[in-house]
N, C-alpha and C positions, 0 to 999 in steps of 0.2 A: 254926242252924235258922231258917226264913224262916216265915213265916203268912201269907195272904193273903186275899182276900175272892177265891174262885171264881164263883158262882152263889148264889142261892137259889130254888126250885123252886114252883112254883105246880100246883095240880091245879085244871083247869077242866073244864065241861062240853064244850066244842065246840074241841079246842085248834088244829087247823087255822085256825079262825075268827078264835080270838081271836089265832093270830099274825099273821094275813093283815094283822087292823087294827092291832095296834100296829107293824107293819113299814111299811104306807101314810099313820099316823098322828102316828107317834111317830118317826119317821127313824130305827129301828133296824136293824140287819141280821141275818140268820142264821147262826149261825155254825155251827151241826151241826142237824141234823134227821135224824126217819126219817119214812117214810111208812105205814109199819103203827102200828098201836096197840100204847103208848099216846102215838102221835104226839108225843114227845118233840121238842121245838125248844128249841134254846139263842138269847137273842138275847143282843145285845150293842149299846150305844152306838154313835154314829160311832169315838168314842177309844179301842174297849174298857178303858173304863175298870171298865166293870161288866157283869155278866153276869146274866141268869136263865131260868130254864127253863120253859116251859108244858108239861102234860104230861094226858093222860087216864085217869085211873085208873078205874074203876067205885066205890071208895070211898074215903071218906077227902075226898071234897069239900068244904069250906067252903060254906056259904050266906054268899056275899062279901055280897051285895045286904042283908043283917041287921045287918055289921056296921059300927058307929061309924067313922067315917073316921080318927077317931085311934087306934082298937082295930088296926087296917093300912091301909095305902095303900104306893104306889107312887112316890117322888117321883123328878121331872124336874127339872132345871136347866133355864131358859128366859132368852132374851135378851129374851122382849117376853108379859110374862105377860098383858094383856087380849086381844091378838092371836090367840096359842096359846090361850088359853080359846075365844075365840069361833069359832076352828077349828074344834076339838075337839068344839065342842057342833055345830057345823056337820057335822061326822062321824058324831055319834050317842052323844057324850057327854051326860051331863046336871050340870046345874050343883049343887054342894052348898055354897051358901051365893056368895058377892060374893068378891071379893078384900081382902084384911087384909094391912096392914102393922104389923108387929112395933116393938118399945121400941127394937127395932137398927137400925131401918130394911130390916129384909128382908120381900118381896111374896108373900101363900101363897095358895093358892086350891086347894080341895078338887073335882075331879070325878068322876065314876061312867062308866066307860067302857060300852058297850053290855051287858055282862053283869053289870056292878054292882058290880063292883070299885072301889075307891078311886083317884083319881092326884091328886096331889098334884104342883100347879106351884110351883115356890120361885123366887123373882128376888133372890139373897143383897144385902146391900149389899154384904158382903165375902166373898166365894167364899171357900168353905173345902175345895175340893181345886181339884185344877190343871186 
C-alpha cells in the first residue's frame, strides 16, 4: 500500500481571485477547476510535486488575516528569496517581518498575500525534496 501527499484544500473568500494571483504570482498552474461555485481549483507546482485546492464555501472560512504566520502559512521553495519577496510585495503582498536565516543556514521570510494569508519563502541550504 502507497500513501502520498494529494492536495490540501483552502476555503477563501474570493477563490477565482485568489487563484488568478497565485497562478500570475506564484508560477503555479491549474490543474482541475470548475466554474460554478464553490469554484474549486486545484493548483499545482511547475514539478507537480505538490498540490492544493482553493475553494468557496459560504462557511467554514478561516479569518487567515488573524492568524500567526507560524499558526499556517504556505511555503515556496525560491532560488533568490529577496528578489521573490520584493516581487511579491510588488504584487500586492505585504511583508511580515525581514528575512532570517536559520542555525542551518536556511533563508525564511514570512509574507501575507492580498487576502491575508501567510507564504512563506524558504531558500534551504540543503534542499530537502528533490
Amino acid at each position: 500500500m502507497s500513501i502520498r501527499f494529494e492536495h490540501i484544500a483552502i476555503n477563501v473568500s474570493d477563490a477565482r481571485q485568489v487563484v488568478a494571483w497565485y497562478v500570475s504570482n506564484l508560477d503555479l498552474v491549474v490543474v482541475r477547476g470548475t466554474n460554478e461555485p464553490p469554484y474549486m481549483t486545484f493548483l499545482a507546482d511547475q514539478g507537480r510535486n505538490m498540490m492544493f485546492e482553493f475553494y468557496q464555501q459560504p462557511v467554514g472560512e478561516a479569518d487567515y488575516a488573524r492568524l500567526h504566520p507560524v499558526a499556517f502559512h504556505i511555503a515556496f521553495a525560491v532560488d533568490d528569496i529577496e528578489a521573490t519577496r520584493a516581487r511579491l510585495i510588488a504584487a500586492g503582498a505585504t511583508a511580515e517581518g525581514e528575512v532570517t536565516t536559520t542555525p542551518a543556514g536556511d533563508k525564511l521570510c514570512f509574507l501575507r498575500d492580498p487576502w491575508g494569508m501567510t507564504l512563506q519563502l524558504v531558500m534551504r541550504a540543503q534542499p530537502m525534496l528533490r
